[in-house]
C-alpha positions, 0 to 999 in steps of 0.5 A, a space after each residue: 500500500 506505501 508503494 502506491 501511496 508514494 507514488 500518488 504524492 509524488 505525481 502531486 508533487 511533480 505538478 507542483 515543482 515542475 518536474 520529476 527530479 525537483 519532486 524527488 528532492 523535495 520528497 526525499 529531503 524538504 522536513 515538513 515544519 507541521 510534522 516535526 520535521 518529517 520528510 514526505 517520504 518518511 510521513 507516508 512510510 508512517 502512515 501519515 498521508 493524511 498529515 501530507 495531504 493537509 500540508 500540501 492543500 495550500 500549496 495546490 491551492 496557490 499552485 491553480 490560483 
């Protein structure tokens, strides 16, 4: 199920950062500030999807206005 879900946040982040590669680096490396400092990666491998989902809502909001 991780496998999938990583997937699925990493589709959203490309949209985001433009491309596949600034995705990776933004999922393996940038700590969500509302996570304690977790990775996106680390947060889906913890199940915290949700927690993900809530930051980057936003982030996509900005992004389509």
């Amino acid at each position: 199920m991780h496998s999938h879900n990583h997937h699925l946040i990493l589709t959203a982040a490309e949209q985001l950062c433009g491309s596949r590669q600034q995705a990776c680096v933004w999922y393996h490396h940038e700590k969500i500030p509302t996570s304690g400092g977790a990775t996106p990666h680390q947060l889906v491998d913890n199940g915290r999807e949700a927690d993900l989902v809530r930051h980057l809502q936003p982030i996509q909001g900005g992004a389509a206005g």
